[in-house]
Steps between C-alpha positions, in 0.01 A plus 500: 500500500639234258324693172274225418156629399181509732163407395242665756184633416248805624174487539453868361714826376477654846683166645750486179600829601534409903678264449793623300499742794546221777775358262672783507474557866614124626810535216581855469847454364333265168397562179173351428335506126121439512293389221142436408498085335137435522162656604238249691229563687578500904443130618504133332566660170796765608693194729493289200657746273740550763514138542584425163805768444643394798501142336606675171762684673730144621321490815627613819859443647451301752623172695315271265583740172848665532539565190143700485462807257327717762579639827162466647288160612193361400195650692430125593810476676 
């Protein structure tokens, strides 16, 4: 893990909480901070918001942005 932040969002508390668990499972030896940014509803409205802080956030790292702010991709990639 490089420390960068990762935009990702769930569709409901119940998810929010799973996944935090599956994080911690497939990285046991990390320390991950999680953190409510934004509330949507599930659908066009909550991939937008997430959308538009991963845009907010430098983008991804990635081939065509190496210099990105985030450690995640676009969900259109």
């Amino acid at each position: 893990m490089d420390g960068k932040p990762y935009i990702r969002h769930a569709k409901n508390e119940a998810r929010y909480v799973a996944r935090q668990a599956e994080h911690a499972r497939a990285h046991p030896d990390a320390d991950f901070e999680f953190e409510i940014i934004g509330r949507a509803k599930p659908g066009t409205q909550l991939d937008r918001m997430e959308e538009f802080y991963i845009r907010e956030g430098g983008g991804p790292t990635n081939l065509s942005n190496p210099n990105g702010g985030l450690a995640n991709m676009r969900p259109d990639e």
